[in-house]
Each structure stands twice: as structure tokens, then as C-alpha cells.
C-alpha positions as CSV (number, residue, x, y, z in Angstrom):
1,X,0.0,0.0,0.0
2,X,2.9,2.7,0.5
3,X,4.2,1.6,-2.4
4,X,1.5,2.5,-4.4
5,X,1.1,6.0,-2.5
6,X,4.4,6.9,-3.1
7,X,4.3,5.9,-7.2
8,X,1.1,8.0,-7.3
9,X,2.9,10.9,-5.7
10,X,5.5,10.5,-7.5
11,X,3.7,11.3,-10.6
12,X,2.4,14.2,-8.9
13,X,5.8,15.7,-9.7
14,X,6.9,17.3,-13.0
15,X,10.1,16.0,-14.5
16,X,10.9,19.0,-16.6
17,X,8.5,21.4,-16.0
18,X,7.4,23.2,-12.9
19,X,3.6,24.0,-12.0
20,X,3.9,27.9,-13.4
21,X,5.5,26.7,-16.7
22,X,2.5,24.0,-17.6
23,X,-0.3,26.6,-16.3
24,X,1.4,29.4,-18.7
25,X,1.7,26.7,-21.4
26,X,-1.6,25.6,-20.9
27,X,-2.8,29.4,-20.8
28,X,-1.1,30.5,-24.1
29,X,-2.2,27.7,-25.7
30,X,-6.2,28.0,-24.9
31,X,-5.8,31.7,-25.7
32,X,-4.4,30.7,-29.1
33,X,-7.4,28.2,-29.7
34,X,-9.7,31.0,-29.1
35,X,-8.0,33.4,-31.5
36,X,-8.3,30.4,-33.8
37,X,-12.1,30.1,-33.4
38,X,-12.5,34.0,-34.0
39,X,-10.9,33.9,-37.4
40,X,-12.7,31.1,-38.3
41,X,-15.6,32.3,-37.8
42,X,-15.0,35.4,-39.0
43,X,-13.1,34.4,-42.3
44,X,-14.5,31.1,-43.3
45,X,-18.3,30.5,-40.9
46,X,-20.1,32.0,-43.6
47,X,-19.8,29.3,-46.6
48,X,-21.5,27.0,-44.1
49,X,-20.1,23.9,-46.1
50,X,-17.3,22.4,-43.8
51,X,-17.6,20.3,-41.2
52,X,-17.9,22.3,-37.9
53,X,-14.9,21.1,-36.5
54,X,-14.6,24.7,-34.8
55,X,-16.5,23.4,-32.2
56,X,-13.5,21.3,-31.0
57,X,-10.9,23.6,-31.4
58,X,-10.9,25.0,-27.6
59,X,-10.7,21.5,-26.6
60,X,-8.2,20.3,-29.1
61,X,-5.5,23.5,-28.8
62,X,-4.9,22.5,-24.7
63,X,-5.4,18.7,-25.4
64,X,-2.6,18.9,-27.3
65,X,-0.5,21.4,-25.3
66,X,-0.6,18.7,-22.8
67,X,0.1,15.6,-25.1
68,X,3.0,17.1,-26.1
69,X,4.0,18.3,-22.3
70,X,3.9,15.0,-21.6
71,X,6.0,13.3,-24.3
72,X,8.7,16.1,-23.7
73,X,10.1,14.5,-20.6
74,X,10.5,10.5,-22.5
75,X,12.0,9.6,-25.7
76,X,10.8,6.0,-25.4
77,X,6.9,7.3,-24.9
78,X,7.2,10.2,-27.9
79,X,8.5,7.4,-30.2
80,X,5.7,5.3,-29.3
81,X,3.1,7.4,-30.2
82,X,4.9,8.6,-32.8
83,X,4.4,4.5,-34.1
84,X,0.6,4.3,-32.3
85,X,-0.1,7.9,-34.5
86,X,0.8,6.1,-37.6
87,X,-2.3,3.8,-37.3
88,X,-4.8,6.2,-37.2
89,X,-7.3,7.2,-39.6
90,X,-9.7,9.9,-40.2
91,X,-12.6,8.0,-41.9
92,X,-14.5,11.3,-42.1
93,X,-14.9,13.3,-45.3
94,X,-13.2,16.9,-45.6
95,X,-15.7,18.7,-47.3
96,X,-13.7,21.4,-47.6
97,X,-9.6,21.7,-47.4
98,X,-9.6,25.3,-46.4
99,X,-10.6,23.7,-42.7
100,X,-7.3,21.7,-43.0
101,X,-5.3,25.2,-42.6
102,X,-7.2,26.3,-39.6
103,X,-6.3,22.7,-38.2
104,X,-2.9,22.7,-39.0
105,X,-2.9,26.1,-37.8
106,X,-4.1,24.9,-34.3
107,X,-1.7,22.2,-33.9
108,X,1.5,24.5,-35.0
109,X,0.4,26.7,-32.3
110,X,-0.2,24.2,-29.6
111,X,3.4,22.5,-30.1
112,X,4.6,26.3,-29.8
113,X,2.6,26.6,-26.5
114,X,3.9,23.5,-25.6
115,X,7.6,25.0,-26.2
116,X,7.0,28.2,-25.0
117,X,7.8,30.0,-28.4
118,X,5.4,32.9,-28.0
119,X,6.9,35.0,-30.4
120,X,6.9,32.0,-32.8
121,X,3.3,32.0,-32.0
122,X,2.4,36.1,-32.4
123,X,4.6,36.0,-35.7
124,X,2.4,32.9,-37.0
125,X,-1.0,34.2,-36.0
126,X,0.0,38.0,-37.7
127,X,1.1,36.1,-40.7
128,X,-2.0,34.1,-40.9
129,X,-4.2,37.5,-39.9
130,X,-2.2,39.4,-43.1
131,X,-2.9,36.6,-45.6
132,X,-6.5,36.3,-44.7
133,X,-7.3,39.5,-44.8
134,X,-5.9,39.8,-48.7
135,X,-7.8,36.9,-49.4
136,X,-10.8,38.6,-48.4
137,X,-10.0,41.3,-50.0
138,X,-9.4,39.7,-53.5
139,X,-12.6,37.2,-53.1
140,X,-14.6,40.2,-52.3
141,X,-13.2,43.3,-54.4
142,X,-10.9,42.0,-56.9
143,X,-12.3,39.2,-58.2
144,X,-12.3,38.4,-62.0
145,X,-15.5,37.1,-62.3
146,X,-18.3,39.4,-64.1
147,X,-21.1,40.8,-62.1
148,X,-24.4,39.7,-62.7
149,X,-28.0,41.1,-61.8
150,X,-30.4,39.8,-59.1
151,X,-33.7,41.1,-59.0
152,X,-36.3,40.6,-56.5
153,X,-39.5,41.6,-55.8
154,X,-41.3,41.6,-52.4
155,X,-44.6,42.3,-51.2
156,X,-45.1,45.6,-49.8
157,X,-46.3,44.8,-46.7
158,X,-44.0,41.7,-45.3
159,X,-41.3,44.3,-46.5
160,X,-40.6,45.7,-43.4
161,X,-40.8,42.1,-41.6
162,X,-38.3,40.5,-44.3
163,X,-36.1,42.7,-44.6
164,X,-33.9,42.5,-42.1
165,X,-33.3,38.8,-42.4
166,X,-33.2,39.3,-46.0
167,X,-30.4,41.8,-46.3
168,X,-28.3,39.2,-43.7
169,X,-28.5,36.4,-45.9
170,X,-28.0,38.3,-49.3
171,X,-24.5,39.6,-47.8
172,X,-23.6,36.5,-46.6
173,X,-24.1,34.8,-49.8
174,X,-23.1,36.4,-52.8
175,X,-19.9,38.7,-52.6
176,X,-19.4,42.8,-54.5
177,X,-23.2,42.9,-53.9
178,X,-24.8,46.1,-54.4
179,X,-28.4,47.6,-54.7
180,X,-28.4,49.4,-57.9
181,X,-32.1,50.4,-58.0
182,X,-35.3,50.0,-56.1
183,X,-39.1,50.6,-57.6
184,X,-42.5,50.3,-56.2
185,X,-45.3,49.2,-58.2
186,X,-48.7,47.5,-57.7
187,X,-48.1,46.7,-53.8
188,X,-45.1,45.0,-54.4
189,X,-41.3,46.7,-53.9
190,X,-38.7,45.5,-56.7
191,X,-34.8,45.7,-55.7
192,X,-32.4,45.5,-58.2
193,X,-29.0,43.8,-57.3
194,X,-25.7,43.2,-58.5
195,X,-22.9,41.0,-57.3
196,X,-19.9,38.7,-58.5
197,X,-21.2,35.6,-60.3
198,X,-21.6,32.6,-58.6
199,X,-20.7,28.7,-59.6
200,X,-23.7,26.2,-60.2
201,X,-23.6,24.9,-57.6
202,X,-23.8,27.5,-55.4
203,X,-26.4,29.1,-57.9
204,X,-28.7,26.2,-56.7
205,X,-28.2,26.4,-53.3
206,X,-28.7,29.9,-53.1
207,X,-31.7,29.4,-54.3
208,X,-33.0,26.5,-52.2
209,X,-32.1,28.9,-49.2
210,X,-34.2,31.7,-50.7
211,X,-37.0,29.8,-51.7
212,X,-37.2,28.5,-47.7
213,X,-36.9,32.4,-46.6
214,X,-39.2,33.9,-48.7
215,X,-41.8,31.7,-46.6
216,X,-45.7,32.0,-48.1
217,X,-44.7,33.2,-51.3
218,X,-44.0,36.8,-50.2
219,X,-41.2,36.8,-52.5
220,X,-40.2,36.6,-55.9
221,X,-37.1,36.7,-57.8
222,X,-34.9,36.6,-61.0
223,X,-31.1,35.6,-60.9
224,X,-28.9,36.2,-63.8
């Protein structure tokens, strides 16, 4: 019996690491998953096509920080699952690689919590922050692709009602948009829109989407 006390006291004690340097580990490295999170949703939530593995990521950054706290201190173990690592297999579908950076992105920053490399870290992150931020601004100002009208008409009275909802979803959805003109005529309000064209595919679930917001019929529309 005071055997076994003293071998689970004795791996009460860090090897390498004392208590402050796992809590600041573990700190940078959930503040890192959160930062994660926030570009995700705020450069990639809105093509609602991935696979919502942000909803892990706060749980995977320190997971990880710790995995790799604990395989710092043994060559044996970090080889081992190194070899058990090999085995595994992701049997579910990417539907999108663009999640893979974000990912890869939350590993590389959880081994450099792990390390203590903040400035590694800050220098990844503002890297990552710059080259998203010209992506966005390409995809949404510079693109090649023509513009193409949208034109949609709305009765007058749900007008009011729908429109917030409806200006949410058209923003959200088709990029460069811009309301070029807007006519009332026989109780029914008729926007015209233009905005970067869109593949077939995404033609056809922009619709779908549309057709379940405009409700009873309230409103109709024309998509170039």
C-alpha cells in the first residue's frame, strides 16, 4: 500500500516542468485556440459547407499542449506514439480543405505553447491575420468574375418584416453585392442587385435557401 502511494505521488511531480510553466503553457495555448475560433468564424463561418470542426478547437489546442508536455520529458513514450499515430485514420470526409489550414494552424500553435515559443506563435498568428485579410480582400473586391443582376420583388407589406433577415443572408451569400435600383409598383417593392457571379452549384443552393426564406410566397425573384 505505501508503495502504491508513493508511485502516485511521484507522478504528482513534474520532471521538466514546474507548475507555473505547464499553467502558462496551458494558458497561451487556450488563448491561441480562441483566437483560432474567432478567425474562423469570421473568415470562413459564412460558406456553411465544412464540417464544424470549430467546435472542438478549444478543446483540441490545450489537449494537445498537454500531449505534447507529456512526451517532452520520454524519448521512449514520444517514439511510441509517434508508431501508435501512424495507425490512425480519419474516416471522415473533408468537405472542404480550407478547414485543413485552420487545423494545421491549431496544432502549429499548440506545439509552440507547448515549447514556450510565444513569439513563434504572435509572428504565425499575424502572418495568418495578413494573408487572410488579402484573401478577403481579393474574393470580395478584386475578383475576376463578371457581375451579374439579381432582381427581386417583395410584397409591400412583409417588406418591413423580411427585410432584415433578408439583407443578412443576401450579404452573406453572394460577394461585390450592391443595390443598384429599387421601384415600387402594384403593392409589391422590386430591388435590383448586383454581385460577383456565382458557380452552379452554389447558384442552386442559393436558391433553395431563398425559396425557404421567402416563406408563403412573399417573394419573388430573378437571378442572372
Amino acid at each position: 500500500m505505501e508503495t502504491l502511494k508513493q508511485a502516485f505521488l511521484e507522478t504528482l511531480e513534474p520532471s521538466n516542468f514546474s507548475v507555473q510553466q505547464i499553467i502558462v503553457s496551458l494558458s497561451l495555448s487556450l488563448a491561441a485556440s480562441v483566437m483560432i475560433y474567432i478567425l474562423y468564424q469570421a473568415f470562413y463561418k459564412s460558406r456553411n459547407i465544412g464540417a464544424g470542426v470549430d467546435r472542438c478547437f478549444i478543446i483540441i489546442g490545450p489537449a494537445i499542449t498537454a500531449l505534447f508536455l507529456a512526451i517532452q520529458s520520454s524519448v521512449p513514450l514520444s517514439l511510441g506514439l509517434l508508431g501508435a499515430m501512424s495507425f490512425v485514420r480519419f474516416r471522415t470526409p473533408v468537405k472542404d480543405p480550407a478547414e485543413i489550414g485552420y487545423v494545421l494552424l491549431l496544432i502549429a500553435s499548440s506545439v509552440g505553447a507547448s515549447t514556450q515559443k510565444a513569439l513563434i506563435m504572435i509572428i504565425l498568428f499575424l502572418i495568418v491575420l495578413l494573408a487572410l485579410c488579402i484573401q478577403w480582400l481579393i474574393q470580395n473586391h478584386f475578383s475576376l468574375k463578371p457581375l451579374v443582376s439579381f432582381i427581386i420583388s417583395i410584397d409591400k407589406a412583409a417588406f418591413e418584416e423580411v427585410e432584415p433577415q433578408l439583407n443578412q443572408f443576401l450579404k452573406s451569400r453572394l460577394n461585390s453585392l450592391t443595390m443598384k435600383t429599387m421601384s415600387v409598383m402594384d403593392d409589391r417593392i422590386s430591388i435590383h442587385y448586383q454581385h460577383r457571379e456565382i458557380s452552379a452549384s452554389e447558384k442552386v443552393k442559393f436558391t433553395s435557401e431563398l425559396t425557404r426564406l421567402a416563406g408563403q410566397g412573399n417573394i419573388e425573384f430573378f437571378a442572372g
